[in-house]
N, C-alpha and C positions, 0 to 999 in steps of 0.2 A: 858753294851751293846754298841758295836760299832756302830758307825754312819759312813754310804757310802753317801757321799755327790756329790760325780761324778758318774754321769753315766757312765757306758761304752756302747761305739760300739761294744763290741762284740756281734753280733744278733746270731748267729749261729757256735755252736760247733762244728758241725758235716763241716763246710766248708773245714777245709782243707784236711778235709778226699775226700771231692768231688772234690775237685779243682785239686787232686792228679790223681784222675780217669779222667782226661779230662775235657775240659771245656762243653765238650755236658751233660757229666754224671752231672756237677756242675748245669748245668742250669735245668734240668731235676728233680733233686732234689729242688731244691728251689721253681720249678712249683709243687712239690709234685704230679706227676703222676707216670704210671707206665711205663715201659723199651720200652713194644712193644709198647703200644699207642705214648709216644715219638717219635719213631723213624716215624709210620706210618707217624706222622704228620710233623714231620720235610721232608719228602720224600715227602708229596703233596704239603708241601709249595713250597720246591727244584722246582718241577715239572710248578708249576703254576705261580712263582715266586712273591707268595703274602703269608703275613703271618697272620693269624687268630689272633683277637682279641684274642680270647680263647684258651690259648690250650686244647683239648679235646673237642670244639665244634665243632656241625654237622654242617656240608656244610649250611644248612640253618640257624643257630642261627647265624654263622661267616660272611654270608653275609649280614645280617641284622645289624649287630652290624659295617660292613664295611660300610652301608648307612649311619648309626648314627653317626660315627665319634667315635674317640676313648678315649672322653674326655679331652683331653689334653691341645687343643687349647683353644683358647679365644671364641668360638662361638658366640650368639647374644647377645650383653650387657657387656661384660669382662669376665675373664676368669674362667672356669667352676674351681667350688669350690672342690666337689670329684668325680675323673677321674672314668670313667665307668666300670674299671675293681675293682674299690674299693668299690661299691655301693651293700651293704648288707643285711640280714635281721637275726635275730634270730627267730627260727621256734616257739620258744611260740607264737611268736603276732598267730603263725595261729597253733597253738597246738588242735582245734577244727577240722580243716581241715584233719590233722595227723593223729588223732584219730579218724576219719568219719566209717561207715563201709560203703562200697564200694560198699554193695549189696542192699541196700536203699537209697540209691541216686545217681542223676547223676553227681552231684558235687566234682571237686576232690579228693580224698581219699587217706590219706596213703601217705607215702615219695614218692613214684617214680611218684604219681599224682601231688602232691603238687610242686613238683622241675618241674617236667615240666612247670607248671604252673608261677609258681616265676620268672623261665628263658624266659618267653615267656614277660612277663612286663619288662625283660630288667636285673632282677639281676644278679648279677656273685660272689656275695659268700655268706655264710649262715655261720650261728654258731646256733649250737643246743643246744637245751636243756632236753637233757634227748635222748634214744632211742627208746621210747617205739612208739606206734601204734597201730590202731585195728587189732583184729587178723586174720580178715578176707582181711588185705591187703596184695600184695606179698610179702613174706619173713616171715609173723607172725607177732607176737604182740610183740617180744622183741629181737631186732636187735644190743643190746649192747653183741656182742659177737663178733669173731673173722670173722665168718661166717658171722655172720650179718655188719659187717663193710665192707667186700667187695661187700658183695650185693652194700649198700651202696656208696659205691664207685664211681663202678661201672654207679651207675643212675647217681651221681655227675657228673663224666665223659659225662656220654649222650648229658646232656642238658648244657652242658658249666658251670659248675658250681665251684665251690669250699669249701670248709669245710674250716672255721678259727679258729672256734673253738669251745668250751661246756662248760655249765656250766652242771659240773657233779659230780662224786666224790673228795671230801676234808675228810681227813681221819679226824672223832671226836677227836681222841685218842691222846695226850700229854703225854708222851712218846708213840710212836706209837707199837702199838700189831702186832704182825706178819699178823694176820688175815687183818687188815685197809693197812697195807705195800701191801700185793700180792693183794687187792683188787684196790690199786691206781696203781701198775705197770700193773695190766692188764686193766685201763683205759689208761694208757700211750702206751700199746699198740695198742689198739683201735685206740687211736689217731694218732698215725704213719699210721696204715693202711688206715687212711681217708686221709692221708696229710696235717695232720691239724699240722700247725706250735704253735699252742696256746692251753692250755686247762687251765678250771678255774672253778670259784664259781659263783652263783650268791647271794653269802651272803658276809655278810663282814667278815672280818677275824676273830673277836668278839666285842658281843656285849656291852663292858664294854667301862666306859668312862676312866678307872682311868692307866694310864701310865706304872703300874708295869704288868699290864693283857694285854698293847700293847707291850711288852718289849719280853715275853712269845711269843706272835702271832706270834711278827717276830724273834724267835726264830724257833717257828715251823715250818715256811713260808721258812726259808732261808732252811732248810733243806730240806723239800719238793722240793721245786727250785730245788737246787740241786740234787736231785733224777731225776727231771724230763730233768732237762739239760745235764746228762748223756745219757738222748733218745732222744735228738736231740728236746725239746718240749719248750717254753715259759709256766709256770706256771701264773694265774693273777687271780686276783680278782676284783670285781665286788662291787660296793656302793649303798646304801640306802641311805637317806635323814642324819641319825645320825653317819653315820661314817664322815660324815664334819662337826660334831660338837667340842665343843670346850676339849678339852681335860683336865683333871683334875688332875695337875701335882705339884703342891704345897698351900702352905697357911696350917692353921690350920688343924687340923687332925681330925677327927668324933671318934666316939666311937670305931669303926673298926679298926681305925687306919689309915684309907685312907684320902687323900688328898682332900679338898674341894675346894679349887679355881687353876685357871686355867693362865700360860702363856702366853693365846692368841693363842697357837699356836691348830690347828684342827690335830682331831686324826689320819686322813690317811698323813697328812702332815708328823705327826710324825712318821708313818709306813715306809713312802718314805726315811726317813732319817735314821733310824732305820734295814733297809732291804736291802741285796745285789743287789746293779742295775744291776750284772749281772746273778741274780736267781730268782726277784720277778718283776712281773709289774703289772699293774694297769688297769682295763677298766671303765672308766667314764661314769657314766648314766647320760645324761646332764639332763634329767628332775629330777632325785633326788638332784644332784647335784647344782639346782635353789632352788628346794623347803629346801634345807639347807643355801640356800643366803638370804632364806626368813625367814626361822626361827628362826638361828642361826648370830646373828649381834650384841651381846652385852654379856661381860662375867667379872665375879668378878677378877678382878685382887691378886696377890698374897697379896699385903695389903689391900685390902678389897676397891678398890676403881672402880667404874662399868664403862668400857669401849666399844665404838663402833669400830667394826672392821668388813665389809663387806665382805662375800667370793666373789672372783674373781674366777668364774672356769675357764674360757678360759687363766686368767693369768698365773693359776698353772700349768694348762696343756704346755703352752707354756713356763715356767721354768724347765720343767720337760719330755718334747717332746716326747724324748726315752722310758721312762718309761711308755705310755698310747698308744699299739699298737694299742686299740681295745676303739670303743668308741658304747652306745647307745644311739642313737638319735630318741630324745621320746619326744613330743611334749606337750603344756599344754597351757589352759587359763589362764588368771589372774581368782581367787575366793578368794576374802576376808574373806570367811564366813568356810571354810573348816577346818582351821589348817595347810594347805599346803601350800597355797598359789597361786591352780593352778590345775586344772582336767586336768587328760589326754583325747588327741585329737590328729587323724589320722597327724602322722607326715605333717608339713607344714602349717597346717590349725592354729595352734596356733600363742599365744606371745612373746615364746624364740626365739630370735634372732638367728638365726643358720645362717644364710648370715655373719653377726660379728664374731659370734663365730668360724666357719672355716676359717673366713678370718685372726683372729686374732691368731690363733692358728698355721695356715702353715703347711708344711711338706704332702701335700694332698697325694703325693706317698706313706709317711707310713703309716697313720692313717689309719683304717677300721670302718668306721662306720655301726653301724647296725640296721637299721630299727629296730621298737620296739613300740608294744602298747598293755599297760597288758590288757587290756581293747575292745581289738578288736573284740575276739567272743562274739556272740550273743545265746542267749535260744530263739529268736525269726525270727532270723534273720539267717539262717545257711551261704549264702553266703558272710556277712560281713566283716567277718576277710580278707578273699581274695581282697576285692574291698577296705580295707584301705590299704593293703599292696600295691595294683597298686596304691592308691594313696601318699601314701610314697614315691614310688621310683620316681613317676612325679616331685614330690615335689621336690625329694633329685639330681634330674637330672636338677634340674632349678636352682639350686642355682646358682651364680655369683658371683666372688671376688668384694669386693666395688672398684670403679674408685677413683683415685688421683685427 
């Protein structure tokens, strides 16, 4: 198995195909919109001699977001942590909202409700999870089609929005079947037509700890990548608490045959190292990624002697920059009592340091984080999940880099 130890800068295959076409066509594409909305908007900007936070947003979201500032400066306290055009959410946290039907309440409903609504709290990009909806919202109950991605879009467009990305189809199959192939390149297409630069998992690559079964993943993974870097797409995957566990890579052999102690070294660590950096990336859930700092701290060394070793997630991430376009920022107490080490809580309101952790991490232009709490709907409560996501993005709009 080879090891890519350097990342590369190459983000995008498809550039010099655009950069060929002009540099309006090159910028235009990297906005991920479409020809005529382009052009309309570069011609009112021309006209007004002011340029929209957004591209694709309405006269009113663009001036509102021109009151707010555009993130970038130092504003009250030092300097904002993620710039406002970076500031996102994954539609799970409000996957209740999605699924509303529309004709029983007056509470957003459905994509084209819920994106106005998100847009109107201030966010500017989304990553989906899944496409479905109730059937009684515009467009029907299952918008993963070609059709349904332009609907899509489309609303994207309305409210200033943007698509980064999904966690959606990862073929099963090792050697992949024809059936799981044309099933991921018509997610791939999907995802072009939303302008979504990212598509992914929200599972980990697999669930095994032992070295020979991560060797296989990123076997699959680099091909995949590959497939999808042919469509102009970022491929990545997404973590759970045990994929930053310790990986099971030598010492004595079990009855299997397999390996019982461990390196030191954690499994997505060795994925990173394992995996083309210019095929595969990684999206970081910072609260699983704690509750693995909390569970994971001690492991049998290859001679059998028990060692402590702390995971650092913001260290990794900031060894590894490139690799982590896409992050979810998912909030948590301290609970001694759970196994976790930590219940989810409406981003902000928790104890993970996220002031540290973006400030120690940098690069505020690439990263995308995205709002996130599996925990947000309510059986009791139906407008909850919406009133933690305005409170996420408060939260994630207040952050400030620490002063020197």
């Amino acid at each position: 198995m080879s090891h890519f130890s350097h990342p590369s800068q190459d983000d995008n295959p498809l550039a010099d195909t655009a950069a060929a076409a002009g540099p309006d066509e090159a910028l235009r594409r990297r906005l991920g919109i479409g020809r005529r909305r382009f052009l309309s908007t570069c011609t009112a900007a021309a006209g007004a001699a002011i340029a929209a936070p957004v591209v694709g947003a309405s006269p009113a979201f663009a001036a509102r977001d021109a009151e707010r500032g555009h993130g970038h400066g130092k504003g009250h306290g030092g300097q904002v942590l993620v710039p406002a055009h970076k500031r996102g959410i994954i539609l799970y946290t409000v996957r209740d909202a999605t699924g509303r039907d529309p004709l029983s309440t007056d509470l957003p409903s459905g994509f084209r409700e819920v994106f106005k609504e998100l847009s109107r709290y201030g966010y500017r990009q989304v990553e989906f999870a899944g496409y479905g909806q109730h059937p009684n919202a515009p467009g029907g109950a299952d918008l993963g089609t070609a059709k349904g991605a332009r609907l899509l879009r489309g609303w994207l467009e309305d409210y200033g929005l943007r698509a980064q990305g999904n966690h959606g189809f990862i073929p099963p199959s090792w050697p992949l079947t024809k059936s799981d192939l044309d099933t991921f390149k018509q997610h791939l297409e999907i995802a072009n037509i939303l302008g979504m630069p990212h598509m992914g998992t929200g599972g980990d690559p697999t669930g095994s700890s032992y070295r020979a079964d991560w060797d296989i993943a990123a076997e699959k993974w680099n091909t995949l990548g590959e497939i999808a870097r042919r469509e102009g797409i970022k491929l990545y995957t997404h973590n759970h608490d045990a994929a930053y566990g310790f990986l099971l890579d030598g010492g004595p052999l079990d009855d299997q045959g397999r390996p019982t102690r461990s390196s030191g070294i954690r499994k997505l660590e060795y994925f990173l190292k394992v995996t083309d950096p210019k095929l595969v990336w990684l999206e970081m859930d910072i609260f699983w990624a704690h509750v693995a700092q909390y569970k994971f701290h001690t492991y049998t060394a290859h001679d059998g002697t028990q060692r402590k070793k702390v995971f650092d997630p913001a260290g990794l991430v900031a060894r590894h920059n490139k690799r982590y376009p896409l992050f979810h920022a998912k909030d948590g107490t301290h609970n001694e009592t759970n196994g976790m080490g930590y219940d989810m809580v409406p981003f902000g309101t928790g104890d993970i340091d996220y002031r540290t952790f973006f400030s120690r991490v940098g690069e505020r232009n690439y990263h995308n984080p995205m709002v996130e709490q599996d925990n947000a709907p309510s059986s009791t409560d139906a407008g909850q999940s919406l009133r933690f996501a305005k409170t996420g993005y408060n939260n994630m709009a207040a952050l400030r880099k620490h002063r020197c």
